[in-house]
C-alpha positions in Angstrom: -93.3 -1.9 -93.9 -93.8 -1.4 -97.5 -92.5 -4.2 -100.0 -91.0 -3.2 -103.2 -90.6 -6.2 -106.0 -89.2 -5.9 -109.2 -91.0 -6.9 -112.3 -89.8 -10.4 -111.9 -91.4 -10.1 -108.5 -88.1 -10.2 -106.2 -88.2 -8.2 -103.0 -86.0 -5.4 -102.8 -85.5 -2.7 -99.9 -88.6 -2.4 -97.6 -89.5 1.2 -96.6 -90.4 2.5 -93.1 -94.4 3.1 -92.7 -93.5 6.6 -92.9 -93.2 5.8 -96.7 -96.8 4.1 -97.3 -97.9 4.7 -100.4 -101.6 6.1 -99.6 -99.5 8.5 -96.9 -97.4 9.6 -100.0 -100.4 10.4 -102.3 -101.9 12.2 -99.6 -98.7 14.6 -99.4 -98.4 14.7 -103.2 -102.1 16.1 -103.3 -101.7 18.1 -100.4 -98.2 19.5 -102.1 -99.9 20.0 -105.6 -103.0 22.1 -104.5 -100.9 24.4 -102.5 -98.7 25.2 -105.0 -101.0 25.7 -107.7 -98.5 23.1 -109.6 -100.1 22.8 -113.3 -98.4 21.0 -115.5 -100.5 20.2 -118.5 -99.2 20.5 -121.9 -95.7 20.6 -120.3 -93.1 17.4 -120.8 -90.6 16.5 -117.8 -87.4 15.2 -117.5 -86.5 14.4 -113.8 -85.4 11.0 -112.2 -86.7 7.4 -111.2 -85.0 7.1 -107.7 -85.6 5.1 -104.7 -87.4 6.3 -101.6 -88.8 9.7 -100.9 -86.7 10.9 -104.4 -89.4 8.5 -106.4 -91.7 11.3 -106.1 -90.6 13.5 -108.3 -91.9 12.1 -111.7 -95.4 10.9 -109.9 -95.7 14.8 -108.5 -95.5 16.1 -112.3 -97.7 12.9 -113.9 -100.5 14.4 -111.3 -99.9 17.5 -111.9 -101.1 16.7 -115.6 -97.7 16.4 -117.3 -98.5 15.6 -121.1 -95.1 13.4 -120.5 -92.6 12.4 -117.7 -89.5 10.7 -118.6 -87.8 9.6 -115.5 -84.3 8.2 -116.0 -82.9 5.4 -113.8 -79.3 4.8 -112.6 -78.0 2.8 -109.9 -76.4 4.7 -106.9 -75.1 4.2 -103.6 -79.4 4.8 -102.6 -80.5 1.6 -104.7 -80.5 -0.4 -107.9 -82.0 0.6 -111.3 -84.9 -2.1 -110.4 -85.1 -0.6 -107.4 -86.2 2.7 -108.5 -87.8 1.8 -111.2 -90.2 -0.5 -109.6 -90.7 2.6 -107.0 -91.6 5.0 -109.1 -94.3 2.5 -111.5 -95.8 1.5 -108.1 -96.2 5.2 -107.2 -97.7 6.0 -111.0 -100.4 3.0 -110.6 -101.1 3.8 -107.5 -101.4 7.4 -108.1 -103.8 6.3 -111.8 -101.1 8.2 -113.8 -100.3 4.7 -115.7 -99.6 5.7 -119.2 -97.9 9.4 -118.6 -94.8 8.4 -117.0 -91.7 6.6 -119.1 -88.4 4.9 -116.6 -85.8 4.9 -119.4 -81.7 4.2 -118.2 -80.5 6.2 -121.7 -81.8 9.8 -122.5 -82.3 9.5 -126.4 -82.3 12.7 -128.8 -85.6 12.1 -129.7 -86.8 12.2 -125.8 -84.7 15.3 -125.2 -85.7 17.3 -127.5 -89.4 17.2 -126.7 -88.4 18.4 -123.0 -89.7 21.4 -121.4 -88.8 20.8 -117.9 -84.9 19.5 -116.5 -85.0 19.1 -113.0 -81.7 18.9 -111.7 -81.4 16.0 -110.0 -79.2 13.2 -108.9 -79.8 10.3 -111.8 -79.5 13.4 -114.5 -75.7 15.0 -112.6 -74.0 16.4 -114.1 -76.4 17.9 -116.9 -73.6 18.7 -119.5 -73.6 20.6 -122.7 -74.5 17.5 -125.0 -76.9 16.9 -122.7 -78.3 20.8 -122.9 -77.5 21.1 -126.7 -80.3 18.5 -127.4 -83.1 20.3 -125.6 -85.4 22.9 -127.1 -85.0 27.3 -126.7 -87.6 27.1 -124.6 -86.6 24.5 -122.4 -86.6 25.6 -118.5 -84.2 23.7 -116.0 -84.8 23.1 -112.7 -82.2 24.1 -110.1 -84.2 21.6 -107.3 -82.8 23.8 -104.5 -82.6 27.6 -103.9 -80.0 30.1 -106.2 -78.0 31.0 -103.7 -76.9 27.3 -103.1 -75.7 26.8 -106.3 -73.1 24.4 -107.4 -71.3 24.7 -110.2 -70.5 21.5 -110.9 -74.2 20.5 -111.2 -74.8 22.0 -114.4 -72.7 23.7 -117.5 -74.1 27.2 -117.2 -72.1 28.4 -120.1 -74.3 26.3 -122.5 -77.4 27.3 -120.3 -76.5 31.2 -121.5 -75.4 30.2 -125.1 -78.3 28.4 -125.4 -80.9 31.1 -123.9 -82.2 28.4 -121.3 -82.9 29.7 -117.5 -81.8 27.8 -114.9 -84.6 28.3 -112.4 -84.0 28.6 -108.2 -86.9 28.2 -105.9 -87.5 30.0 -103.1 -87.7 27.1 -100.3 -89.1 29.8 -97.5 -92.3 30.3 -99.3 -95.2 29.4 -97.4 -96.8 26.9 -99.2 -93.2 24.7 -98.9 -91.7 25.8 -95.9 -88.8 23.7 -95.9 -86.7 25.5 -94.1 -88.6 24.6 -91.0 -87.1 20.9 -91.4 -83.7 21.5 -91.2 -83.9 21.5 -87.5 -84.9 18.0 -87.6 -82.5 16.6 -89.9 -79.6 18.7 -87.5 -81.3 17.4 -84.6 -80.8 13.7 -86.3 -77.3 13.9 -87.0 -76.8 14.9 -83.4 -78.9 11.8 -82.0 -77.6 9.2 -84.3 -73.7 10.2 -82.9 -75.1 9.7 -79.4 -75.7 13.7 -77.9 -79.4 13.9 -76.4 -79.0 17.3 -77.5 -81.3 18.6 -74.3 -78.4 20.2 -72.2 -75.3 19.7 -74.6 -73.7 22.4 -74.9 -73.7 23.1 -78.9 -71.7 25.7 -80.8 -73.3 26.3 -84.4 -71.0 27.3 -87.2 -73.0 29.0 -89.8 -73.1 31.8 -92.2 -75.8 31.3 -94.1 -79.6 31.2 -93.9 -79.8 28.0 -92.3 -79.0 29.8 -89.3 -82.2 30.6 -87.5 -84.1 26.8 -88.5 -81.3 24.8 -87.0 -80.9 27.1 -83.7 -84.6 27.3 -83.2 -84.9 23.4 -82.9 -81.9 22.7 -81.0 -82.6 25.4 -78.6 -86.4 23.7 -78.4 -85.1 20.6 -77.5 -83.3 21.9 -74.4 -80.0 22.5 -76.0 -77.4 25.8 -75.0 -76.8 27.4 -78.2 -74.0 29.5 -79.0 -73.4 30.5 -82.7 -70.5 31.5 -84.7 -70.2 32.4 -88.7 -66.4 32.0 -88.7 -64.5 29.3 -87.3 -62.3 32.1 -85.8 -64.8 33.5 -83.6 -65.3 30.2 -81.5 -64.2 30.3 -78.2 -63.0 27.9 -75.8 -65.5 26.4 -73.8 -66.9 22.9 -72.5 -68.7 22.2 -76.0 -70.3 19.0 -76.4 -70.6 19.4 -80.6 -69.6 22.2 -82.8 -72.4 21.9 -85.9 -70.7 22.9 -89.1 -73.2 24.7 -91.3 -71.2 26.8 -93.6 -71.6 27.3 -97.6 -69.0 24.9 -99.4 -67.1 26.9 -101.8 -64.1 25.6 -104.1 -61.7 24.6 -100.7 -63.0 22.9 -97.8 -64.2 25.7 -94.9 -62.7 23.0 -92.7 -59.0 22.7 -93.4 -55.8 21.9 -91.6 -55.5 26.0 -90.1 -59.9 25.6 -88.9 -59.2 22.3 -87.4 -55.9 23.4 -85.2 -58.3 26.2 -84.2 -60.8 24.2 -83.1 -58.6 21.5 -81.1 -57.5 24.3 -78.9 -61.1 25.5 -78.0 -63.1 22.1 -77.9 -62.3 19.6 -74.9 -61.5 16.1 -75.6 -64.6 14.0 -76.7 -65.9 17.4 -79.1 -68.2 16.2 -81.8 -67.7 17.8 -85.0 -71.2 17.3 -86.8 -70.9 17.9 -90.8 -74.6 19.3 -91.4 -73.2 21.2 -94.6 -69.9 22.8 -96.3 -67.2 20.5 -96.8 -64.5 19.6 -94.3 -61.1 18.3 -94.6 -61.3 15.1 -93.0 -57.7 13.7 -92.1 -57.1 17.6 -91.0 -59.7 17.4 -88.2 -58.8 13.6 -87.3 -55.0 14.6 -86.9 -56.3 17.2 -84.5 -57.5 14.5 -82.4 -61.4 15.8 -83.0 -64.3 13.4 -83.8 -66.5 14.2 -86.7 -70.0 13.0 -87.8 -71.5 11.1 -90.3 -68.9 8.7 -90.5 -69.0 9.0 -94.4 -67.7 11.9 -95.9 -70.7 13.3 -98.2 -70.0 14.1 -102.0 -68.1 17.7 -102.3 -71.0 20.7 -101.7 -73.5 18.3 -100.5 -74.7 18.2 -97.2 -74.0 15.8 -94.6 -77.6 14.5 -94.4 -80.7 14.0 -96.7 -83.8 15.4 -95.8 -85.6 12.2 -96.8 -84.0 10.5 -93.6 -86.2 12.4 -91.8 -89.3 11.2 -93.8 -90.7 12.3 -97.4 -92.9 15.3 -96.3 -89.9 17.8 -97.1 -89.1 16.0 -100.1 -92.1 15.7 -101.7 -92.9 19.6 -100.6 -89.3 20.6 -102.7 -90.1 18.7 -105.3 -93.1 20.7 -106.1 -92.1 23.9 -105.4 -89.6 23.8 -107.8 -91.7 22.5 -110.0 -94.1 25.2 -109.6 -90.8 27.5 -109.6 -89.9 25.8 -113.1 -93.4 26.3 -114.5 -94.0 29.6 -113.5 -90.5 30.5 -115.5 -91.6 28.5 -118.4 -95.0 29.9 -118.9 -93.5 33.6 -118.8 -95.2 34.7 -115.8 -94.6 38.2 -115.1 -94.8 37.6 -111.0 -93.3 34.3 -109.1 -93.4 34.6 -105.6 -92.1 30.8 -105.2 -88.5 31.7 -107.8 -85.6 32.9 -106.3 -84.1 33.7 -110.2 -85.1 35.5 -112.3 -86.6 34.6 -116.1 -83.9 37.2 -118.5 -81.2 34.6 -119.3 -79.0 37.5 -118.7 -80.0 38.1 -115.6 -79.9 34.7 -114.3 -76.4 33.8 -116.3 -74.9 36.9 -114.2 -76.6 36.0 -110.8 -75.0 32.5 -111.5 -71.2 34.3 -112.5 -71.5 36.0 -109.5 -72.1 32.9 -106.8 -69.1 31.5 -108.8 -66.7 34.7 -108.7 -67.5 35.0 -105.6 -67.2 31.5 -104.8 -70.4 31.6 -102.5 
């Protein structure tokens, strides 16, 4: 197990040997040459996060960042030590000592020397004051694909007024294939509530793109797949788990009306697993249905990490979008690994629409 210590030397949260440090490097190499990622001449804002998240800064440092600020905050995942102490470990190790700054206040002076905003958790929500401070030609980082947007991450409107493109990345591209893991982490949720998965009988409730890397793995390991993209459509039958996979919008696509539906097709001892799209919890446990994780996640997240499956997927998004942010910011003219495009316009509109539409 790794060993963490603070800079007064106390132990903090050990990490499973998936997490060794010279493993980590190894992906973070492997991650940087496949996507091209150069950074040099290019400042960063991200995070300093525990676990697989602690990547982030120590991806751009050796990807030649001039600068990485990487802002700690304690969370439910560990303490402002913790991550800080993380992240330096990962910079020495890495011989990136020098180029990357924790800080636990994001100064004026710091912001507006930023290129690159990745969106991510220590930085949520990144508001207008926040925005205001950066420079024209600052680039944010969405940190997931467009069409997963959520609106509450970031304040678009001073994105547009501002001229600043928030950037998507396009997680199927070959060098990141991410996709490929969301099997796993559905295959985990179903384990960790106590299915084998091999022979349950498994309806999968998903309208999205999700669709096809969650049945391939569950079908791979033996289970009998049916799937669905409306809670309507499910039939009665002797289902072991119905896997809720839908895109959150602004009302939970499990409510009161979803749940009765699904108490009169399930059979007593039906699983609900929460993989992603929010779900109206007292609704379904009124219904007399059981629902998995026990914790309800935060509102549009998903019901898992990826890093509980290990930091390969991690440390592969990280640099994609990245490489997606970069590309923006250095005006290429073709970006294979962006799902938005560079004309603020253009990228303010695709945002309206996803909110419109509530999608």
């Amino acid at each position: 197990m790794n060993e963490v210590k603070t800079a007064d030397g106390d132990r903090l949260t050990p990490l499973p040997p998936g997490f060794a440090i010279p493993r980590l490097l190894g992906l973070m190499r492997h991650s940087i040459r496949a996507t091209e990622l150069d950074l040099s001449d290019i400042a960063v804002l991200t995070e300093a996060a525990s676990g697989a998240y602690g990547v982030t800064p120590v991806i751009a440092a050796m990807a030649g960042a001039r600068r990485v600020y990487a802002r700690a905050r304690a969370s439910r995942y560990g303490s402002v030590a913790e991550g800080s102490a993380w992240v330096y470990d990962l910079v020495e190790a890495a011989g990136a000592a020098g180029r990357v700054l924790v800080v636990d206040e994001l100064a004026t002076d710091i912001l507006g020397t930023v290129d690159i905003v990745t969106n991510s958790g220590h930085l949520r929500p990144i508001s207008a004051e926040l925005i205001d401070c950066l420079p024209t030609t600052a680039v944010v980082a969405l940190m997931y694909e467009a069409w997963e947007f959520r609106p509450n991450d970031i304040d678009v409107g001073a994105c547009a007024r501002r001229n600043i493109p928030i950037v998507g990345v396009n997680e199927r591209h070959a060098a990141l294939d991410v996709f490929s893991f969301l099997g796993s982490l559905c295959a985990k949720q179903l384990l960790c509530c106590g299915l084998p998965i091999y022979g349950n009988r498994i309806a999968l409730l998903c309208d999205n793109d999700f669709a096809e890397a969650i049945r391939n793995a569950l079908v791979g390991l033996g289970a009998r797949i049916e799937m669905f993209s409306a809670v309507g459509e499910i039939f009665r039958d002797g289902w072991d788990a119905i896997v809720v996979a839908l895109k959150p919008v602004f009302e939970p696509r499990i409510g009161h009306p979803e749940a009765r539906h699904l108490a009169t097709v399930t059979p007593a001892g039906t699983i609900i697993i929460q993989f992603w799209g929010d779900v109206n919890r007292d609704a379904v446990m009124a219904q007399g249905l059981n629902i998995w994780p026990s914790a309800s996640p935060p509102p549009g997240h998903m019901g898992a990490l990826l890093s509980e499956i290990g930091p390969e997927p991690i440390v592969r998004l990280q640099t994609g979008d990245l490489r997606a942010a970069e590309w923006i910011l250095r005006g290429a003219q073709q970006f294979p690994m962006v799902l938005r495009s560079p004309s603020t316009s253009d990228a303010q509109r695709t945002l309206n629409e996803c909110i419109d539409n509530k999608t």
